[in-house]
C-alpha positions in Angstrom: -152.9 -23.4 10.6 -151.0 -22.6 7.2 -150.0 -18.2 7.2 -150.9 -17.1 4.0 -149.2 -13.6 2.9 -152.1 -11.2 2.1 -150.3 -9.2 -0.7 -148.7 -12.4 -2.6 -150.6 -13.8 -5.7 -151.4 -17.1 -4.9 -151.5 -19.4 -8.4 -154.4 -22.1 -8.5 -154.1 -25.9 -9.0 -155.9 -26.2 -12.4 -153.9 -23.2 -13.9 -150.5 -25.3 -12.8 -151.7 -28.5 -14.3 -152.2 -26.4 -17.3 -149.1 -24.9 -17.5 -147.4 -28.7 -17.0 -149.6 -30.2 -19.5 -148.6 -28.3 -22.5 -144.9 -28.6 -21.8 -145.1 -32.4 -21.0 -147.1 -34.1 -24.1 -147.6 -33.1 -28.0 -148.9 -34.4 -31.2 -145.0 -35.3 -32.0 -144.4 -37.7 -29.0 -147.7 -39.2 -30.1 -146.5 -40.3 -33.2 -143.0 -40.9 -31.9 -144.1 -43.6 -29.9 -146.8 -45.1 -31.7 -143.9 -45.8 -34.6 -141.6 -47.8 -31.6 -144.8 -49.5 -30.5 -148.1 -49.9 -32.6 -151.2 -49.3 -30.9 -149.8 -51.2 -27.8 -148.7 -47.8 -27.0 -151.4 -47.2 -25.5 -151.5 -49.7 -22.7 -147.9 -48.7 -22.4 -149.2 -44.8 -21.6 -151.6 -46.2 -19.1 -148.9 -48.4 -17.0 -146.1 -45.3 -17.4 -149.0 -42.4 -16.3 -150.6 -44.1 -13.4 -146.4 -46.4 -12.2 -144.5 -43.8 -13.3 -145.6 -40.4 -14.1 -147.9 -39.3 -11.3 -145.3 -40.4 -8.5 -142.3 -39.0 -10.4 -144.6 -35.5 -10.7 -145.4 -35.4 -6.8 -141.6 -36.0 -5.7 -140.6 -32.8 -8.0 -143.6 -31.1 -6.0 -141.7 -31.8 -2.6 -138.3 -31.0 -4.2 -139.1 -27.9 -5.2 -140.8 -27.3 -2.1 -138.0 -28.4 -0.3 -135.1 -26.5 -1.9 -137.8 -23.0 -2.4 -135.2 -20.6 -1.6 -133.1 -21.4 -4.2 -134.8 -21.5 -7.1 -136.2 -25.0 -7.0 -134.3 -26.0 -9.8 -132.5 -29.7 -10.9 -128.9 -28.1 -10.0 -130.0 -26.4 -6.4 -131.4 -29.8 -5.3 -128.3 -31.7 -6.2 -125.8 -29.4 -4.8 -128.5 -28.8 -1.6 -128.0 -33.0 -1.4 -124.5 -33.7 -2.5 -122.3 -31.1 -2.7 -120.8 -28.3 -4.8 -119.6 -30.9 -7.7 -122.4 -33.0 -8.1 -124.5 -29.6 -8.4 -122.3 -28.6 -11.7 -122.1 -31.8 -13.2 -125.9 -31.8 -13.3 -125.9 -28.6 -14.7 -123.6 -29.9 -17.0 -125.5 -33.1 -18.2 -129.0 -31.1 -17.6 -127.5 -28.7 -20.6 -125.7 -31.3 -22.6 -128.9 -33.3 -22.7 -130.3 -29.9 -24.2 -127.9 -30.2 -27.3 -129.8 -33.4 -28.9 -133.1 -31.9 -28.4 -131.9 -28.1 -29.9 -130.5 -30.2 -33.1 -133.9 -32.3 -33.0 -135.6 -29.4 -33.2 -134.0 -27.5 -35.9 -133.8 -30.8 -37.5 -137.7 -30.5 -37.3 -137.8 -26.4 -38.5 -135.8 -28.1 -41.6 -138.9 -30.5 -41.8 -141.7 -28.4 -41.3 -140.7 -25.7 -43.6 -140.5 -28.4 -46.4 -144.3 -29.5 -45.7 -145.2 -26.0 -45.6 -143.7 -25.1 -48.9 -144.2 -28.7 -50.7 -147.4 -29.7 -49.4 -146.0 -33.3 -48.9 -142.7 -35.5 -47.6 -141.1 -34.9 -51.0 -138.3 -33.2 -49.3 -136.3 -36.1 -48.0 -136.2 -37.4 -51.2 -134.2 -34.5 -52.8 -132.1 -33.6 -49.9 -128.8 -35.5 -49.1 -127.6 -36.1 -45.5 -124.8 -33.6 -45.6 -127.0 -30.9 -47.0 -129.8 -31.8 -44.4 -126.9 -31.3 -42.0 -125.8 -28.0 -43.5 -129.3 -26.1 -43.3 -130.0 -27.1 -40.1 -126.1 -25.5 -38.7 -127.7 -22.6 -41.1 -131.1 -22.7 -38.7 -128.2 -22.5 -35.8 -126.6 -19.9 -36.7 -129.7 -17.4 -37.9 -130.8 -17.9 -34.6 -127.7 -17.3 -32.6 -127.3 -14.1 -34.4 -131.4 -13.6 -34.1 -132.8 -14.4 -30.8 -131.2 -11.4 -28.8 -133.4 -9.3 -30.6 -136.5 -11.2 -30.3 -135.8 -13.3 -26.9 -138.9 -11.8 -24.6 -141.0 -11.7 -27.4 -140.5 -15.4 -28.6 -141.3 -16.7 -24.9 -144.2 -15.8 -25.3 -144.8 -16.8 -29.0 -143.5 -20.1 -28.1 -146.0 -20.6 -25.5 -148.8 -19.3 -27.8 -147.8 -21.9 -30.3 -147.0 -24.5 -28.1 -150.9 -23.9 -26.8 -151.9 -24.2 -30.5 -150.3 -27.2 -31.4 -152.2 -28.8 -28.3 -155.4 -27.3 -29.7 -154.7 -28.7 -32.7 -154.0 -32.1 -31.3 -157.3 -31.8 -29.3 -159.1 -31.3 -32.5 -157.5 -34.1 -34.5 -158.5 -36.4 -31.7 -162.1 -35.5 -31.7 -162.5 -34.9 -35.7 -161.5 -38.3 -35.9 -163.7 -40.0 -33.2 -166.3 -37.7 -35.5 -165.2 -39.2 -38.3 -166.0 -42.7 -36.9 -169.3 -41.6 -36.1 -170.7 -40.7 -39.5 -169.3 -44.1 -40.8 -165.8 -43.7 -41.1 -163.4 -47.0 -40.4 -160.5 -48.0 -38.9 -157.2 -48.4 -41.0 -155.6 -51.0 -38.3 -156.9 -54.5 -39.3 -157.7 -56.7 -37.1 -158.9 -55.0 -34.1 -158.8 -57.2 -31.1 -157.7 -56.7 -27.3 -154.4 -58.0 -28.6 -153.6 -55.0 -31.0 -153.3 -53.1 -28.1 -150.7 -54.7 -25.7 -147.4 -54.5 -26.5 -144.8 -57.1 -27.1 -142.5 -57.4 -24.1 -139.3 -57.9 -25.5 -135.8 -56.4 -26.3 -137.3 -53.4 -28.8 -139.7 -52.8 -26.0 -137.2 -51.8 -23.6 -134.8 -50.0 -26.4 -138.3 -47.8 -26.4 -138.5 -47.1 -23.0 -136.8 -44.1 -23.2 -138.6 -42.2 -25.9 -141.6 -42.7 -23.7 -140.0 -40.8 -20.6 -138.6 -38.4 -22.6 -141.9 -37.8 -23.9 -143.6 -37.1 -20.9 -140.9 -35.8 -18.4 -140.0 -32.4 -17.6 -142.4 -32.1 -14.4 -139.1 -30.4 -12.7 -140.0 -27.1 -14.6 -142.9 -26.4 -12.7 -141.4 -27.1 -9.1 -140.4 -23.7 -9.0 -144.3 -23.2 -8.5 -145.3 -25.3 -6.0 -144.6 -23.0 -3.3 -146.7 -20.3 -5.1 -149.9 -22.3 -4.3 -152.1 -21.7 -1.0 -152.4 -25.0 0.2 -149.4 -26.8 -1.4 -150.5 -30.4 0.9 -154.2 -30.0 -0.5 -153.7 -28.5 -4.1 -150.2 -29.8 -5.6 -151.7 -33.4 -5.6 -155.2 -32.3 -7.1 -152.9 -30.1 -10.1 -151.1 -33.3 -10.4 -154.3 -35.7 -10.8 -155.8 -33.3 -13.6 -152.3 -33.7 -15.2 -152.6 -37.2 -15.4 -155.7 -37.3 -16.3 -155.7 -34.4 -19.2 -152.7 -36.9 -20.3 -154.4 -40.2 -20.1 -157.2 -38.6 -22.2 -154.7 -37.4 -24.9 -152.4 -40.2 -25.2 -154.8 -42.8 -25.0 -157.3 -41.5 -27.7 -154.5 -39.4 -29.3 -153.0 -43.2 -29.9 -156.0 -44.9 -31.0 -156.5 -41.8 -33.3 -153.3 -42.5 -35.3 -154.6 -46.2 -35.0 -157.7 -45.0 -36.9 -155.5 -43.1 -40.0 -152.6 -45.8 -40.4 -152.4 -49.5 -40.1 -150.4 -50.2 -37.0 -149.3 -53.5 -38.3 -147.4 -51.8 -41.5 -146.6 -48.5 -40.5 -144.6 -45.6 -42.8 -140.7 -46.2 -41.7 -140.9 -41.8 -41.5 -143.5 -41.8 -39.5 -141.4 -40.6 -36.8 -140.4 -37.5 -39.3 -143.8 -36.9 -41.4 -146.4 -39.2 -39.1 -148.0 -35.7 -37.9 -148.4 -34.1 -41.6 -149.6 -37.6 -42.5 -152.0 -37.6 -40.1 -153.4 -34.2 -40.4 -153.3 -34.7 -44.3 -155.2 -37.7 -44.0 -158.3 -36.1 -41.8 -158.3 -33.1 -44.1 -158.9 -35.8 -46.9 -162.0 -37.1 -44.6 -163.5 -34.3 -44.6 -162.9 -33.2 -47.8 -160.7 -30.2 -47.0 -157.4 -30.5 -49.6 -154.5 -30.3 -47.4 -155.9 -27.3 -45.3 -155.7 -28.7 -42.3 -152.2 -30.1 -43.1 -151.0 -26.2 -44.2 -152.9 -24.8 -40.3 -151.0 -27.5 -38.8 -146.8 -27.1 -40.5 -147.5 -23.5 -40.3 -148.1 -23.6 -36.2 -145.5 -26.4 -36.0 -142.8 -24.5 -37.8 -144.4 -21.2 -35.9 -143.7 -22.6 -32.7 -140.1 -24.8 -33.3 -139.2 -21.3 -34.7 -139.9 -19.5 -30.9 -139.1 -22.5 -29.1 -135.3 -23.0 -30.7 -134.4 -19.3 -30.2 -135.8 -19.6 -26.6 -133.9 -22.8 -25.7 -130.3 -21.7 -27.8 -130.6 -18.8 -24.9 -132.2 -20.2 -21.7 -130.1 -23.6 -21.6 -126.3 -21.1 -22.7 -127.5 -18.7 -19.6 -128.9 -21.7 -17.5 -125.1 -23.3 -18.0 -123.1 -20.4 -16.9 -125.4 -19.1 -14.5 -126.3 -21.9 -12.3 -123.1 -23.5 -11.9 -119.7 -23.7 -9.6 -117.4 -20.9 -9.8 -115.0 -23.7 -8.9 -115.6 -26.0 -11.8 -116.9 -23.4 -14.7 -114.4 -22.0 -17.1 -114.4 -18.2 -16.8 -113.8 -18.0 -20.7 -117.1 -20.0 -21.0 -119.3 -17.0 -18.6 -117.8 -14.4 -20.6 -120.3 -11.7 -21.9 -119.9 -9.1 -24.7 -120.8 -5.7 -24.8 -124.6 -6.7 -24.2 -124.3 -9.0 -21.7 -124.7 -12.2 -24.2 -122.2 -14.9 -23.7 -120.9 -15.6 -27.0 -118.3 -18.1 -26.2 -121.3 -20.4 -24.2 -123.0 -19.8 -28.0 -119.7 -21.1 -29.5 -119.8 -24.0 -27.5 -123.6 -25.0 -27.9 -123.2 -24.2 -32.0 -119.9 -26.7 -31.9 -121.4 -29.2 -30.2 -124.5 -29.5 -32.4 -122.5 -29.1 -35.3 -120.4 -32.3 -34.0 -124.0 -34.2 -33.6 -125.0 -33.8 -36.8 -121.7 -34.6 -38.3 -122.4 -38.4 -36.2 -125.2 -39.1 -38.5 -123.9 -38.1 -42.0 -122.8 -41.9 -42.7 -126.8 -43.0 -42.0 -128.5 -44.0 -44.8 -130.6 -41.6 -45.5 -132.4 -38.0 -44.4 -135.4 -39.7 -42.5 -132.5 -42.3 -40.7 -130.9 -39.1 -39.5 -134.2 -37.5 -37.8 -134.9 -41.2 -36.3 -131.7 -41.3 -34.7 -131.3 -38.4 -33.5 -134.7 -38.4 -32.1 -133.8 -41.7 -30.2 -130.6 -40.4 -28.6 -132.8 -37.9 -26.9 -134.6 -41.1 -25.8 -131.4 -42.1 -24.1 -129.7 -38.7 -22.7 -133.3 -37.3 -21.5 -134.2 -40.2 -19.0 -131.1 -40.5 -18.0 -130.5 -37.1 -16.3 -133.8 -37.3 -15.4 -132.3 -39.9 -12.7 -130.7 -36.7 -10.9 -134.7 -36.0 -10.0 -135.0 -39.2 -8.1 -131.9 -39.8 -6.5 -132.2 -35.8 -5.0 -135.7 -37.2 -3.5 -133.8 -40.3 -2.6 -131.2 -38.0 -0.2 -133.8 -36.1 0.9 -136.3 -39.2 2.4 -133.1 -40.7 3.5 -133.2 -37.7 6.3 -136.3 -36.1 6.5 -135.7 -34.0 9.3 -132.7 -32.6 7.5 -134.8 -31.5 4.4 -138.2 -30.0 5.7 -140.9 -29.7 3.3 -144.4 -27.9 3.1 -145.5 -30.3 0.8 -144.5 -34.3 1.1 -145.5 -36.8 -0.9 -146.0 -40.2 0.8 -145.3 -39.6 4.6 -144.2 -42.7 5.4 -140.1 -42.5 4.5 -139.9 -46.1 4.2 -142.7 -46.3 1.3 -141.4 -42.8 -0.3 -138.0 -43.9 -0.3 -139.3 -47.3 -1.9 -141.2 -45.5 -4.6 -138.5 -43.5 -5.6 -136.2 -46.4 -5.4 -138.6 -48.3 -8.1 -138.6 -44.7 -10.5 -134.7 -44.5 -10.6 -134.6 -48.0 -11.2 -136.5 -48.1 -14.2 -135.4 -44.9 -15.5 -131.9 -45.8 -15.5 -133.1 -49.3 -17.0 -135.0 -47.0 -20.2 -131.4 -45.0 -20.4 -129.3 -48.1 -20.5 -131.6 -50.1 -23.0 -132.4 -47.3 -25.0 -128.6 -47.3 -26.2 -129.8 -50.2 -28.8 -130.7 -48.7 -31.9 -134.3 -48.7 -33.1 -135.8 -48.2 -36.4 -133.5 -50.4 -37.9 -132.5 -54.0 -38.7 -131.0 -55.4 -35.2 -127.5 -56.4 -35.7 -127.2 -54.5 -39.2 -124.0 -52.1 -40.2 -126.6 -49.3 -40.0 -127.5 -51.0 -36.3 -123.6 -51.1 -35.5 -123.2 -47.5 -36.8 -125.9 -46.3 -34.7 -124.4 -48.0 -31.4 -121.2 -46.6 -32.3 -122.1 -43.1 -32.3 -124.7 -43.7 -29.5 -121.9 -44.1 -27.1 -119.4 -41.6 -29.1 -122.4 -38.9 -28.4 -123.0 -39.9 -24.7 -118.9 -40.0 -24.0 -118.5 -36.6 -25.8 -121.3 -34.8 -24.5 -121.1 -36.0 -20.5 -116.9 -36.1 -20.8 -116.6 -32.9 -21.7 -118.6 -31.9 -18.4 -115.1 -33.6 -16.3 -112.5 -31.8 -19.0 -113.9 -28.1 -18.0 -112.7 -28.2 -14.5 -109.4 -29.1 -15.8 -109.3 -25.9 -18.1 -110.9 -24.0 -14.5 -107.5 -25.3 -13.0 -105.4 -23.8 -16.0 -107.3 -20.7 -15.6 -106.5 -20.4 -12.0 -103.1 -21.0 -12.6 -102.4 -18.4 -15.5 -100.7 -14.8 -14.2 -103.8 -13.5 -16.8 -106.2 -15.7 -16.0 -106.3 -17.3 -19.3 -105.8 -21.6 -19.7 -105.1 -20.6 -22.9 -102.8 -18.1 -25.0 -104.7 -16.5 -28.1 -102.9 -18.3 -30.4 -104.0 -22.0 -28.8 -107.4 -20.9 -28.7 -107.2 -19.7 -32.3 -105.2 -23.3 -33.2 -107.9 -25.5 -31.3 -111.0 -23.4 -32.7 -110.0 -23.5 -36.1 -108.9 -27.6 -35.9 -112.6 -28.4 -34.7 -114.2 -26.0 -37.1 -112.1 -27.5 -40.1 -112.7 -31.0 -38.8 -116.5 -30.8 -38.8 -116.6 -29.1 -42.2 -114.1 -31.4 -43.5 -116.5 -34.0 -42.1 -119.9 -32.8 -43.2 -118.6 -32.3 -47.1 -117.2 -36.1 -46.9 -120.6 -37.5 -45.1 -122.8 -35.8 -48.1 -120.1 -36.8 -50.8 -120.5 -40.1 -52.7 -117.1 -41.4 -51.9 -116.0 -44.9 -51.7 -114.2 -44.5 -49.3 -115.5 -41.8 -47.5 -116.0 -43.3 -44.2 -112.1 -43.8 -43.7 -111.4 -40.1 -44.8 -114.1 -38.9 -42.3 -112.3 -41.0 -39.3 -109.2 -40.0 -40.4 -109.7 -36.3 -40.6 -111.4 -37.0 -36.8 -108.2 -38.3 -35.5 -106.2 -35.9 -37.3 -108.6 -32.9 -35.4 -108.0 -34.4 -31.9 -104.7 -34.6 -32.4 -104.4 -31.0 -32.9 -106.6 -30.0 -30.5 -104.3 -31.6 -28.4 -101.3 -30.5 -29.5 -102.2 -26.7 -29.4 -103.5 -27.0 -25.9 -100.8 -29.3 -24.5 -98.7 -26.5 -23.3 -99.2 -24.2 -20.1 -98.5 -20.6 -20.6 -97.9 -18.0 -18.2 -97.9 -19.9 -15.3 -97.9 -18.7 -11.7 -94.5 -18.8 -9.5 -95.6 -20.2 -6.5 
């Protein structure tokens, strides 16, 4: 018989698949995909939900039941699994796989604020990369300065217009079937049982990857599996509404863009604009102007607006809160006057800052969004393969890791599943490396796999450089791996470099390129040169 504490508030199965299902899918990752893959999307949403989804969901229900007393988080199960290291270093990648997404969405703010004040896509056409580049470091650094202020309050509104962007998707989806009904046809021509399965080939694996980074993100709501009365019974039940709320969206939400835009010649932004398109376009069915296009960029910009001042907080305090002592610069945990911790700020605006410098030399505004939008395709699924190989340790001694909920009891089979989950994640990450959107083998292709494995090196390297500075710190008389002076030296060689860079990617230059590599090597070379030497060392 299961004790159930009479005083604690017990949360319902339906209410958690609720609370997963608006943070796992949106209109966005609709039209994300459908771009990569037509309307064979959507046999690729069935195979991922029922192969890939629903299993991946239930092991973060035993994970989170298994590690309960310690927050149930990513980092806690690694470093309940593997150690103290391996526990900061997916903190590490965890965070540095938040630095794409923050960029994609101010990229998006950028976006959405020119459909809401232009009433149409006209914006990439009068907007150069570096100046695309500059407003969004502008969208950065408002909200650095902002979101202190506003940081409960925004929660909040971000979940309010995360619910309404969902509403709004649920309203597209049956306005359009609506539309169909009264006589309306579809803009994807021919129609057969072919349009809708995908070609299995090289560009379908590179698009692997946005489709788990579309719907991944279960390991937020491990936290609450232990807050349910019947975790055995009602985890798997919240999980089976998840899937199916999910199925029902992606499926029809697919065919619904199917309906609006003809899969076989599809806008090459419809990865940027493909959700003002489509809202423009069933306003025009029904006669409405653009209103439902104006409902829909005001909400969207309402909501990135929350959502980026949430995340530019939660993923700095998540970073210097959740990590080793051991391995976590103390310089980087500092905290002013308030308690914020401005050089963790520093570090998340620098970093950005150097993402957005990578795509300057890309054609154009709209091959900026694409690409960035597909290196989250690669850095999300691939720390998502910390989830799996945590259930991995933990099925590989069961008796070690007790659980009050388990998913498959059979070790064997569990370990088999998650074997088959990892596997194919880590295939999406790998593959997802080759650029999309382009033409394969291309200078804009090359460029793209350049900086593809320039952004991975940077953003996971830098996680096995901090240690090092940990080490100076601990062997500094002041505690310090760095005098004032270095730190002033290294700050101002990075901030010139990326300046330098950004003015040179939205110049028209000949020779640009070279300048922009050679002001890069010149920038290391100084960052290196100011921190080479130790000051203030210990005497042992």
């Amino acid at each position: 018989m299961e004790e159930l504490e009479p005083n604690k508030k017990y949360i319902s199965w339906p209410v958690l698949a609720l609370m997963d299902f608006v943070t796992v899918i949106g209109f966005d990752d609709l039209a994300y995909n459908f771009q990569s893959q037509g309307m064979g999307v959507i046999t690729s949403w069935v195979i991922m939900l029922f192969l890939y989804v629903i299993p991946y969901s239930l092991m973060v229900g035993q994970l989170g039941s298994t590690f309960n007393k310690e927050g149930g988080g990513l980092t806690s199960w690694i470093r309940g699994t593997n150690g103290e290291f391996l526990g900061y270093f997916t903190a590490w990648t965890y965070w540095a796989a938040s630095i794409p997404y923050v960029v994609d969405t101010a990229n998006s703010l950028v976006v959405g604020l020119g459909w809401t004040f232009n009433g149409n896509a006209s914006l990439q056409n009068h907007m150069s990369n570096g100046w695309f580049a500059f407003w969004t470091l502008v969208v950065f650094v408002v909200f650095i300065f902002t979101q202190s202020r506003f940081k409960h309050s925004l929660e909040v509104l971000s979940t309010i217009g995360g619910v309404a962007i969902f509403g709004l998707t649920v309203l597209f989806v049956f306005m359009t079937f609506a539309g169909l009904a009264m006589g309306g046809h579809i803009a994807t021509q021919p129609f057969t049982i072919h349009t809708i399965i995908p070609k299995f080939n090289l560009h379908y694996l590179t698009t692997l990857g946005l489709l788990i980074y579309a719907m991944n993100g279960a390991e937020l709501i491990a936290p609450f599996v232990t807050k349910m009365r019947h975790p055995n019974k009602e985890f798997p039940k919240a999980m089976i509404m998840l899937a199916a709320m999910t199925a029902f969206l992606t499926i029809f939400g697919s065919f619904s863009l199917g309906v609006f835009f003809n899969a076989y010649h599809l806008p090459k932004d419809l990865k940027m604009n493909g959700a003002y398109y489509a809202f423009q376009a069933l306003g025009n069915q029904y006669h409405l102007g653009n209103t439902l296009l104006y409902i829909y960029a005001l909400a969207e910009v309402f909501y990135l607006a929350a959502l980026l001042a949430v995340l530019l907080d939660a993923m700095t305090r998540m970073l210097i809160s959740d990590t080793g002592n051991r391995y976590m610069p103390q310089v980087l945990k500092k905290t002013n006057s308030v308690g914020l911790p401005v050089n963790g700020y520093l570090l998340t605006c620098g970093l950005s800052a150097f993402i957005m410098s990578l795509g300057i030399f890309l054609p154009s505004m709209n091959d900026i969004f694409n690409w960035l939008l597909n290196l989250n395709g690669i850095i999300s699924p691939g720390v998502t393969c910390w989830v799996f190989f945590a259930f991995i340790k933990i099925r590989q001694d069961s008796e070690k890791y007790p659980s009050d909920y388990v998913f498959i009891k059979n070790d064997k089979t569990a370990l088999t599943v998650g074997w088959w989950c990892l596997i194919v994640t880590a295939v999406a990450t790998i593959f997802g490396i080759g650029p999309q959107d382009v033409v394969f083998a291309s200078s804009t292709w090359w460029y793209e796999l350049i900086i593809n494995f320039v952004s991975i090196i940077v953003l996971i390297g830098l996680g096995l450089i901090l240690p090092y500075v940990t080490r100076r710190e601990e062997r500094s008389t002041n505690g310090s791996a760095f005098t004032r002076l270095q730190w002033t030296g290294i700050l101002a060689a990075i901030f010139l470099t990326i300046v330098g860079d950004l003015y040179l990617g939205g110049s028209h230059l000949t020779y640009n390129i070279h300048g922009i590599v050679a002001l890069s090597v010149v920038g290391i070379l100084l960052v290196i040169l100011f921190g080479w030497k130790e000051h203030n060392l210990k005497v042992d």
